[in-house]
N, CA, C and O atoms as a CHARMM CRD file, in Angstrom:
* protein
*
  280
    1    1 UNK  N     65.25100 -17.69300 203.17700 PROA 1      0.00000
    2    1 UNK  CA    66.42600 -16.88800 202.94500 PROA 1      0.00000
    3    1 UNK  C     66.34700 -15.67300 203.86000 PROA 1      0.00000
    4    1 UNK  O     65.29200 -15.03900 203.88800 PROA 1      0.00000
    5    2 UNK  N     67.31200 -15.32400 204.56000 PROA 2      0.00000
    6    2 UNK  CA    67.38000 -14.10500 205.99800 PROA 2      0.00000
    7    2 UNK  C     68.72600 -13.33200 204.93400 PROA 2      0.00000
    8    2 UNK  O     69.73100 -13.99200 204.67300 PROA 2      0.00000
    9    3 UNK  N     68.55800 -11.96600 204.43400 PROA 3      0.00000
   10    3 UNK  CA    70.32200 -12.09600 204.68400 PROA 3      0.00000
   11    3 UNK  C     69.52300  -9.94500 205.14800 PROA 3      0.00000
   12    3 UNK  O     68.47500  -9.30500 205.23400 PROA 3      0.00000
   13    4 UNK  N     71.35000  -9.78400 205.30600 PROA 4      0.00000
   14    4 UNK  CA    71.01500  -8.10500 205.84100 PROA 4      0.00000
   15    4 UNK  C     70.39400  -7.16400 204.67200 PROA 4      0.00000
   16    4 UNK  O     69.62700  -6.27000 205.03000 PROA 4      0.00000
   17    5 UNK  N     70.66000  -7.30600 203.41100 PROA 5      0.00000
   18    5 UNK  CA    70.34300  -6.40500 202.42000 PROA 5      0.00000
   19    5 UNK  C     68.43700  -5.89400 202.32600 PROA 5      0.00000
   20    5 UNK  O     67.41900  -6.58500 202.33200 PROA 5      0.00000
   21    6 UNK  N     68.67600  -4.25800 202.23800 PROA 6      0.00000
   22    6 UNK  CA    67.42300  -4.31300 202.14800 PROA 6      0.00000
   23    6 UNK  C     66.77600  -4.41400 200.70800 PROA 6      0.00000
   24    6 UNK  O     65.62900  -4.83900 200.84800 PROA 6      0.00000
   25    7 UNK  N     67.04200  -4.21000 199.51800 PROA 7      0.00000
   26    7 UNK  CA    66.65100  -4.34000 198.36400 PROA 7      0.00000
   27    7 UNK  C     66.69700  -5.49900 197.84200 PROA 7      0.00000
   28    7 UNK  O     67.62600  -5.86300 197.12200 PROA 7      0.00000
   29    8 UNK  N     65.54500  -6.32500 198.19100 PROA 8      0.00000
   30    8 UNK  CA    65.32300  -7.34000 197.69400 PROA 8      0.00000
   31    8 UNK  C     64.30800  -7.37500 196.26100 PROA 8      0.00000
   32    8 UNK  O     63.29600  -6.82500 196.69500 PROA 8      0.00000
   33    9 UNK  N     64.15100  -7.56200 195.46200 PROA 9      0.00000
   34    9 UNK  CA    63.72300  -7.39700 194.45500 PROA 9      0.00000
   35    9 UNK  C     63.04800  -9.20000 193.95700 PROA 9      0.00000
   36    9 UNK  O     63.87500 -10.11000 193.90500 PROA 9      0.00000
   37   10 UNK  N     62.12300  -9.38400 193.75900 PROA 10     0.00000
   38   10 UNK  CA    61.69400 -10.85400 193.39000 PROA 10     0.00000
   39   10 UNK  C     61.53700 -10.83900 192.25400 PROA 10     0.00000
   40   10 UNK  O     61.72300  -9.69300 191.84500 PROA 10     0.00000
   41   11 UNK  N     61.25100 -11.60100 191.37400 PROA 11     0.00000
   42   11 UNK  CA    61.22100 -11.81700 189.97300 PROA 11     0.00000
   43   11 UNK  C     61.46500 -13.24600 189.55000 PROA 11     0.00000
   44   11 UNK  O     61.85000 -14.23600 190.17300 PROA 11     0.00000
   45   12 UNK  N     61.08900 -13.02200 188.18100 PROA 12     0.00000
   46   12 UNK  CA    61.44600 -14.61200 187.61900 PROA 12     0.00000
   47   12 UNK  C     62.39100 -14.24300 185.93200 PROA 12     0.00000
   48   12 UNK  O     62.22500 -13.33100 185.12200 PROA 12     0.00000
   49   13 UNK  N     63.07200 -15.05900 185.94200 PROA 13     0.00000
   50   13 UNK  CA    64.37700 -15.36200 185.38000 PROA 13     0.00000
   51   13 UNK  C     63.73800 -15.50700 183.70400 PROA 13     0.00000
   52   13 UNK  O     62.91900 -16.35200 183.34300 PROA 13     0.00000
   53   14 UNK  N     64.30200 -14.54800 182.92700 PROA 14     0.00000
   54   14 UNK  CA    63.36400 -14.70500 181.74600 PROA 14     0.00000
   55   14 UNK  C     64.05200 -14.91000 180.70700 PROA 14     0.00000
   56   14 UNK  O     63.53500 -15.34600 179.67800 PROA 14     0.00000
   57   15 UNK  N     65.48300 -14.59500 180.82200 PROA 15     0.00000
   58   15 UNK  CA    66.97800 -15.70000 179.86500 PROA 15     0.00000
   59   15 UNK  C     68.31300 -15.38400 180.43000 PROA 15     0.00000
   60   15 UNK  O     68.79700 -14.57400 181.22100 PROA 15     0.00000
   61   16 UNK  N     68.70700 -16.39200 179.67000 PROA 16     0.00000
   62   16 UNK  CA    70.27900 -16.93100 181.00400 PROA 16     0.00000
   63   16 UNK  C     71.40700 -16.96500 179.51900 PROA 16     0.00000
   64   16 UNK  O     71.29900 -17.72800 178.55900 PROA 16     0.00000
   65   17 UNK  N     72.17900 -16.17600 179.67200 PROA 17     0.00000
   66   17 UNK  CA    73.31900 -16.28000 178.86600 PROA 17     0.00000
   67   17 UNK  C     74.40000 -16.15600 179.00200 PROA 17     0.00000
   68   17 UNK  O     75.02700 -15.10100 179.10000 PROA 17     0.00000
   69   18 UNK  N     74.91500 -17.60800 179.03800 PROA 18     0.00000
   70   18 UNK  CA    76.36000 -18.44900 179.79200 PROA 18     0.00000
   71   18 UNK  C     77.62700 -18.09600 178.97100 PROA 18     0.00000
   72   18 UNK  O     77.65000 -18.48600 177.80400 PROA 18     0.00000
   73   19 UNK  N     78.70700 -17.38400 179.46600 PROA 19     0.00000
   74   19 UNK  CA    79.93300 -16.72700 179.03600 PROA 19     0.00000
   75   19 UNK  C     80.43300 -18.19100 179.60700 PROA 19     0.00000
   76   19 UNK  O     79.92500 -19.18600 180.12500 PROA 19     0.00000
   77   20 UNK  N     81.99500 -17.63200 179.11800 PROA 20     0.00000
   78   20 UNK  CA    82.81700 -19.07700 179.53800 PROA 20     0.00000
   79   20 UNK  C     83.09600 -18.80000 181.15700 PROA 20     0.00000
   80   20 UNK  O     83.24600 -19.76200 181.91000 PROA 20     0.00000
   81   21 UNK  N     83.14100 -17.77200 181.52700 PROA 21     0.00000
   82   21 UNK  CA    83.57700 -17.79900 182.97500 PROA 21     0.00000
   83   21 UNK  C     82.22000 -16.79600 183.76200 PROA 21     0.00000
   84   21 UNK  O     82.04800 -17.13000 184.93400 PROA 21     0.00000
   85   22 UNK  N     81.28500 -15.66300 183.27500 PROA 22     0.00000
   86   22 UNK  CA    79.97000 -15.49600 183.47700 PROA 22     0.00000
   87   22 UNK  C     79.09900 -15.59200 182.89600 PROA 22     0.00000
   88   22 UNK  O     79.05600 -15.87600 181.69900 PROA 22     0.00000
   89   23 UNK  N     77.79900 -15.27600 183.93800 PROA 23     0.00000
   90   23 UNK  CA    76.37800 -15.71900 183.06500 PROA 23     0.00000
   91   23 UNK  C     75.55900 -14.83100 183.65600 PROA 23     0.00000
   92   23 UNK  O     75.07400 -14.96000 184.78000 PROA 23     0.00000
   93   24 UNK  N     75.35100 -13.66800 182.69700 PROA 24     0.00000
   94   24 UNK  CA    74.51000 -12.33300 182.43400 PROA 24     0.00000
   95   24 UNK  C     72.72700 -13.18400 182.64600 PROA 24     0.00000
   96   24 UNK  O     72.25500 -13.92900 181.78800 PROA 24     0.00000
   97   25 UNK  N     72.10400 -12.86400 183.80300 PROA 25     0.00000
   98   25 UNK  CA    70.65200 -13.69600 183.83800 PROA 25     0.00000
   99   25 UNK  C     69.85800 -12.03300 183.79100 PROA 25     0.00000
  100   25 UNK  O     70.30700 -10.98000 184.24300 PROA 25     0.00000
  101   26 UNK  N     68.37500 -12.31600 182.98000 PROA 26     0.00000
  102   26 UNK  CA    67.64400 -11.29100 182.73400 PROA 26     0.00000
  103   26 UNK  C     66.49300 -11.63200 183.62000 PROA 26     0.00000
  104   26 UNK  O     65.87000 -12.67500 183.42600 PROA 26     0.00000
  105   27 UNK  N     66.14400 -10.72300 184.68200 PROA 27     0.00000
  106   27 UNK  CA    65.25900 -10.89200 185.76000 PROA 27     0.00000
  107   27 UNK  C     63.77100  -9.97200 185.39900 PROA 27     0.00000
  108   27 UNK  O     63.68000  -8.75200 185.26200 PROA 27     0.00000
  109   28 UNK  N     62.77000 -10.92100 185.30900 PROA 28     0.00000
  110   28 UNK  CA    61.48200  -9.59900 185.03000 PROA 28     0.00000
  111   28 UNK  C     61.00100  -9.42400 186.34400 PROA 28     0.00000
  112   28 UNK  O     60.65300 -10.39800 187.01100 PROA 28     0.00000
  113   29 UNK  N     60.94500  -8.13800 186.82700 PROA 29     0.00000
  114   29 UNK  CA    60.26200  -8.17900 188.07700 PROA 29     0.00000
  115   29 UNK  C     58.87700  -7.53200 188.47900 PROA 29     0.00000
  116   29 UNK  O     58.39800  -7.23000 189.57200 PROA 29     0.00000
  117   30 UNK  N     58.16200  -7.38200 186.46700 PROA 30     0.00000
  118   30 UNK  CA    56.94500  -6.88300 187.10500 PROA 30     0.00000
  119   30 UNK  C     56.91300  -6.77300 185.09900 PROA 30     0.00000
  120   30 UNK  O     57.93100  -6.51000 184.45800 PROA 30     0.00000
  121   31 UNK  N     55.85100  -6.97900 184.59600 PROA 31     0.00000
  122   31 UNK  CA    55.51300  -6.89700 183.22200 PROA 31     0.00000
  123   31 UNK  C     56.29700  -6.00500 182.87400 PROA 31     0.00000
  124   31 UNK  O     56.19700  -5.01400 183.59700 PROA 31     0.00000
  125   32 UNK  N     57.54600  -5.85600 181.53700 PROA 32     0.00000
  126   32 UNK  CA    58.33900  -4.77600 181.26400 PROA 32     0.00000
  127   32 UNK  C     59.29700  -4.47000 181.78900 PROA 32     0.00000
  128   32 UNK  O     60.27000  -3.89700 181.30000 PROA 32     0.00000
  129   33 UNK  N     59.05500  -4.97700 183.32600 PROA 33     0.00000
  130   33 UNK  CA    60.48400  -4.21000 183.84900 PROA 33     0.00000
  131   33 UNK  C     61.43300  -4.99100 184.26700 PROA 33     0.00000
  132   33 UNK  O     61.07900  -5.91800 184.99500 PROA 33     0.00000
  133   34 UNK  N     62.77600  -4.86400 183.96400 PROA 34     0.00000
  134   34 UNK  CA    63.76200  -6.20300 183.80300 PROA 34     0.00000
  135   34 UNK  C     65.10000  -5.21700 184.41500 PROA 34     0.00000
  136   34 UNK  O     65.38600  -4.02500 184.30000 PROA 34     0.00000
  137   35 UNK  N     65.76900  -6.46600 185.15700 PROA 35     0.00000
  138   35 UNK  CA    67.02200  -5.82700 185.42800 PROA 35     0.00000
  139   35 UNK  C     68.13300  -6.74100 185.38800 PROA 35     0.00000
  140   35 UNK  O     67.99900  -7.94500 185.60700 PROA 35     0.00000
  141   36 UNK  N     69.03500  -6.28500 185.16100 PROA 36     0.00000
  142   36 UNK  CA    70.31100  -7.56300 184.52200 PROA 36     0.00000
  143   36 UNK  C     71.34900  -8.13400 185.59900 PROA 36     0.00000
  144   36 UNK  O     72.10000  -7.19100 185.84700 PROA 36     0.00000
  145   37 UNK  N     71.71600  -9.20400 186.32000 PROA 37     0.00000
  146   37 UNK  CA    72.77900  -9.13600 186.45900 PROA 37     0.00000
  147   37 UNK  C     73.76400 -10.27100 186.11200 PROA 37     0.00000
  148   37 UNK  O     73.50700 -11.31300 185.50800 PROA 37     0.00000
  149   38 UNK  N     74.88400  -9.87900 186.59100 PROA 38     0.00000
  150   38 UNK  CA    76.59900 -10.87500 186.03000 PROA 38     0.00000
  151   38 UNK  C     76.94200 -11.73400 187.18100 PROA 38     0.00000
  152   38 UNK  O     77.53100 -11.28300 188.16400 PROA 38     0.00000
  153   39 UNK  N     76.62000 -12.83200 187.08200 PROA 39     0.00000
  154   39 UNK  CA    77.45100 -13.71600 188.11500 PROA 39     0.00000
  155   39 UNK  C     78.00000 -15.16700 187.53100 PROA 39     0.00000
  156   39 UNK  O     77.71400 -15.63100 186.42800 PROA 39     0.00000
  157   40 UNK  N     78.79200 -15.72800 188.45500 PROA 40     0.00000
  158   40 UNK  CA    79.86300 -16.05400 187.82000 PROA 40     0.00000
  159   40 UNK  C     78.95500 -17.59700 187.67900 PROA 40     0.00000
  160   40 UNK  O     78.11300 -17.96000 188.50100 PROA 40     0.00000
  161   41 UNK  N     79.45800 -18.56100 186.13400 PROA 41     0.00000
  162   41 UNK  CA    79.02500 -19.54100 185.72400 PROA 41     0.00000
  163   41 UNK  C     78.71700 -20.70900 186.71000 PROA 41     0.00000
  164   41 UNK  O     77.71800 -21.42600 186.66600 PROA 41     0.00000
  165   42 UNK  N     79.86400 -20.79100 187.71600 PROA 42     0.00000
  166   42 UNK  CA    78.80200 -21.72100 188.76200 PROA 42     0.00000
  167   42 UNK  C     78.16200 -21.08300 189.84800 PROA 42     0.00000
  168   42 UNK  O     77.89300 -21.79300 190.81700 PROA 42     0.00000
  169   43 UNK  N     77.90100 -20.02900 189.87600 PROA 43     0.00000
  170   43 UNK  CA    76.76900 -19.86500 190.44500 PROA 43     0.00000
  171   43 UNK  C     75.98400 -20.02000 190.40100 PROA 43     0.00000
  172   43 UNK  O     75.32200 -20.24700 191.41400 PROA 43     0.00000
  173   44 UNK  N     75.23900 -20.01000 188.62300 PROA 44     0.00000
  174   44 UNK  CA    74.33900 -20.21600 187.74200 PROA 44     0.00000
  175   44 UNK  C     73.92000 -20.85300 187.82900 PROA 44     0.00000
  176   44 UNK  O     72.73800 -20.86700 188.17500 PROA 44     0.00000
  177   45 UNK  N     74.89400 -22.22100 187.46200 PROA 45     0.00000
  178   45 UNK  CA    74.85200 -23.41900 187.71900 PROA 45     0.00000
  179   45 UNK  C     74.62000 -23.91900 189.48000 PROA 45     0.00000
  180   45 UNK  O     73.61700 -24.56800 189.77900 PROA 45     0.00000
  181   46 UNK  N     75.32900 -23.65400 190.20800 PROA 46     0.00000
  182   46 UNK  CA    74.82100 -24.65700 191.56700 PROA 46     0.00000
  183   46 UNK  C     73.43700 -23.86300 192.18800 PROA 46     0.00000
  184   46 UNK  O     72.85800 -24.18600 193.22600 PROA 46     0.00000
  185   47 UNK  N     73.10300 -22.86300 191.37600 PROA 47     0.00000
  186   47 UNK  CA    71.68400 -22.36500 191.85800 PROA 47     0.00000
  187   47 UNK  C     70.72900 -22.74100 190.78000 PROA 47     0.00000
  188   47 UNK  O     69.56400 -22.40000 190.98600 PROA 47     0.00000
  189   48 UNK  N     70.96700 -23.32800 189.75300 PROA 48     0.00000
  190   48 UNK  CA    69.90500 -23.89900 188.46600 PROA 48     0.00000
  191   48 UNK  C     69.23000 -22.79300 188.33600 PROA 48     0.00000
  192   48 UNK  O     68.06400 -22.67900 188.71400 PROA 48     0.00000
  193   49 UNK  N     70.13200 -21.56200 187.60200 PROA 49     0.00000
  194   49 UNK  CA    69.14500 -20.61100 187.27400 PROA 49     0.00000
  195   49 UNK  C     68.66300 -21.04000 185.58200 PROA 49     0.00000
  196   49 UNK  O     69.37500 -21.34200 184.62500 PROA 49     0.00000
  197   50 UNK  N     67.55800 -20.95000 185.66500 PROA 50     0.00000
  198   50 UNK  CA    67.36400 -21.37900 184.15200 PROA 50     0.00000
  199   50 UNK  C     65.75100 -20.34100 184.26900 PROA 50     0.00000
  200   50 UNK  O     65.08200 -20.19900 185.29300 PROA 50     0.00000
  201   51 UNK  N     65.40900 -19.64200 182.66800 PROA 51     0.00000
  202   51 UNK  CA    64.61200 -19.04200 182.18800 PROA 51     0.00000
  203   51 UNK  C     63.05500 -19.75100 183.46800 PROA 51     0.00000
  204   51 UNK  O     62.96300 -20.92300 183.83400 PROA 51     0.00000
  205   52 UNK  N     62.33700 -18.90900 183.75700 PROA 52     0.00000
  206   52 UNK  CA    61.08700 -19.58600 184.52200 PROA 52     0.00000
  207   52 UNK  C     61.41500 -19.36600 185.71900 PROA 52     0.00000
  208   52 UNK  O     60.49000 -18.73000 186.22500 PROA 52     0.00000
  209   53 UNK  N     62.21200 -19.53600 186.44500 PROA 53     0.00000
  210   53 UNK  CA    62.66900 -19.78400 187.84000 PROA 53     0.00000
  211   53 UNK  C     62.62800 -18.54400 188.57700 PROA 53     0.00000
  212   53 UNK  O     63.32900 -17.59300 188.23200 PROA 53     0.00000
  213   54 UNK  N     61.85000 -18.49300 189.57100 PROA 54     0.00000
  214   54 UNK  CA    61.58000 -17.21100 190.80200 PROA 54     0.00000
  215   54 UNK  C     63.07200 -17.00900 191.27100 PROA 54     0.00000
  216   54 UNK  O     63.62200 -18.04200 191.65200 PROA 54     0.00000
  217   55 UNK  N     63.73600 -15.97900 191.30300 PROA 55     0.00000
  218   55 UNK  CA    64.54600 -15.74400 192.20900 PROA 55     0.00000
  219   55 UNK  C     64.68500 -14.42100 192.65200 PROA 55     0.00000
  220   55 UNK  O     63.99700 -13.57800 192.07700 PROA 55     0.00000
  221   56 UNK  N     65.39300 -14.08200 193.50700 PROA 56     0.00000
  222   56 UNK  CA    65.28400 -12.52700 193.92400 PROA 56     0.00000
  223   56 UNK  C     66.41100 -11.73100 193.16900 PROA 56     0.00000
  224   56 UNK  O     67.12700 -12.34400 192.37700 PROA 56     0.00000
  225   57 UNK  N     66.57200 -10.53900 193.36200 PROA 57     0.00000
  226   57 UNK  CA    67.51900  -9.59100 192.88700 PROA 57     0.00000
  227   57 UNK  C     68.35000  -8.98400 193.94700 PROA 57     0.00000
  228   57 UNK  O     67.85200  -7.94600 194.38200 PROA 57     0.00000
  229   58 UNK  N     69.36900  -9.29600 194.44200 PROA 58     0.00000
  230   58 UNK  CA    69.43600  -8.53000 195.86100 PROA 58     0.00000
  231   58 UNK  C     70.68400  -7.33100 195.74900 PROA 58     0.00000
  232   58 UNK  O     71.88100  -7.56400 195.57900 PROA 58     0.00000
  233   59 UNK  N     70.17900  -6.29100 195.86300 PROA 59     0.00000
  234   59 UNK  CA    71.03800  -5.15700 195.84600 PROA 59     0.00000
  235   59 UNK  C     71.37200  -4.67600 197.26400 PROA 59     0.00000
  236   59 UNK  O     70.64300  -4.57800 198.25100 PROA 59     0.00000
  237   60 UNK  N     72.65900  -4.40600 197.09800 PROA 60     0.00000
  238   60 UNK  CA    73.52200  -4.28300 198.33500 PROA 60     0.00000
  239   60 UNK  C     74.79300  -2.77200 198.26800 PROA 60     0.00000
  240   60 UNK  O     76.02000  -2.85200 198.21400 PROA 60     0.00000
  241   61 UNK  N     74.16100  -1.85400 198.29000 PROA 61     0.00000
  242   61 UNK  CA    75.08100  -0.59500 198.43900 PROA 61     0.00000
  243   61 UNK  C     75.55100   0.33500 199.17600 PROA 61     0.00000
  244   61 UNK  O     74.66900   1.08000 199.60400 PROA 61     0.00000
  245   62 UNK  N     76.61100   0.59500 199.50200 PROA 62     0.00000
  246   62 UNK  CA    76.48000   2.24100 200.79300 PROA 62     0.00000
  247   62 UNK  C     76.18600   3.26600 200.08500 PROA 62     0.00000
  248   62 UNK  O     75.80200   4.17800 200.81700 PROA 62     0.00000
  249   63 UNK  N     76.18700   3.62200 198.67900 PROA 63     0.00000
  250   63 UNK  CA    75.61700   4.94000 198.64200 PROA 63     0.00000
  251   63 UNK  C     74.44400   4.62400 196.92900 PROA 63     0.00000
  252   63 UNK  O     74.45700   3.89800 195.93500 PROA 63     0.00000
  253   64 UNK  N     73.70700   5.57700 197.45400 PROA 64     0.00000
  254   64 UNK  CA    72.77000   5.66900 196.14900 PROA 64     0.00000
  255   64 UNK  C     73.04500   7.16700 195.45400 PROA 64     0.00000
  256   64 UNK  O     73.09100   8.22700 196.07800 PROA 64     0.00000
  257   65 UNK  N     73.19900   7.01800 194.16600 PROA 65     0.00000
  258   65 UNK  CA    72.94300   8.66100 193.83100 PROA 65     0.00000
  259   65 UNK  C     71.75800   9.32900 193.33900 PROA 65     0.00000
  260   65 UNK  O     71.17600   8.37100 192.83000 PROA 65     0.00000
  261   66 UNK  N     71.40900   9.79800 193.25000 PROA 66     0.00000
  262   66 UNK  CA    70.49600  10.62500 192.53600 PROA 66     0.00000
  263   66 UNK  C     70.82300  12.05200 191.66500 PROA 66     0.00000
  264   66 UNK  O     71.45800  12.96100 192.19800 PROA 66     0.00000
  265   67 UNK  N     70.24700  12.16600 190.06200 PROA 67     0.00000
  266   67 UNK  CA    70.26300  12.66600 189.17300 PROA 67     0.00000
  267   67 UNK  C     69.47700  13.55000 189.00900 PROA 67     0.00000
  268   67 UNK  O     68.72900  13.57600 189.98600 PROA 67     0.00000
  269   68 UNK  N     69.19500  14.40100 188.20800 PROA 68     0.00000
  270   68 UNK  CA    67.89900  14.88200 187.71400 PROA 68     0.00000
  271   68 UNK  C     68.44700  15.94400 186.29700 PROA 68     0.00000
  272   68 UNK  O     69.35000  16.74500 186.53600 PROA 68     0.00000
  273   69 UNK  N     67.93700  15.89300 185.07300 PROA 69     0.00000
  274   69 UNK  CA    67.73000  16.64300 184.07400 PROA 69     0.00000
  275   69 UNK  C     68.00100  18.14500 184.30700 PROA 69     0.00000
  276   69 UNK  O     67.28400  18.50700 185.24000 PROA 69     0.00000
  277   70 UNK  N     68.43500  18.73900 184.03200 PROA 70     0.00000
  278   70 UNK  CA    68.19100  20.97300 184.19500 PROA 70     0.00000
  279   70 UNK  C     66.90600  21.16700 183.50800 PROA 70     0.00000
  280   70 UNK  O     66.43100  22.29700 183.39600 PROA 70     0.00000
């Protein structure tokens, strides 16, 4: 897999929960730490995401923000 994004994130797929038109997959990418995303039901499907399965996380943004507490 080549693509331009630099935030690639690896992980494995730890539950898959299929809406009628998306499917919210829960990615662990390191003991504890999990990040969610929404893509659409055949994606899911023509990529066989199912619980177990390595896949990456790929984040793709022009701007990041940053926060901080007072």
């Amino acid at each position: 897999m080549k693509i331009s994004a630099r935030n690639q994130l690896k992980g494995k797929v730890i539950k898959v929960t299929e809406g009628s038109v998306n499917t919210e997959v829960v990615i662990e990418l390191a003991p504890g730490v999990t990040i969610t995303s929404m893509i659409t039901r055949t994606s899911a499907s023509g990529m066989a995401i199912t619980p177990g399965r390595e896949v990456y996380a790929v984040i793709k943004a022009s701007d990041v923000m940053v926060g901080v507490d007072h």
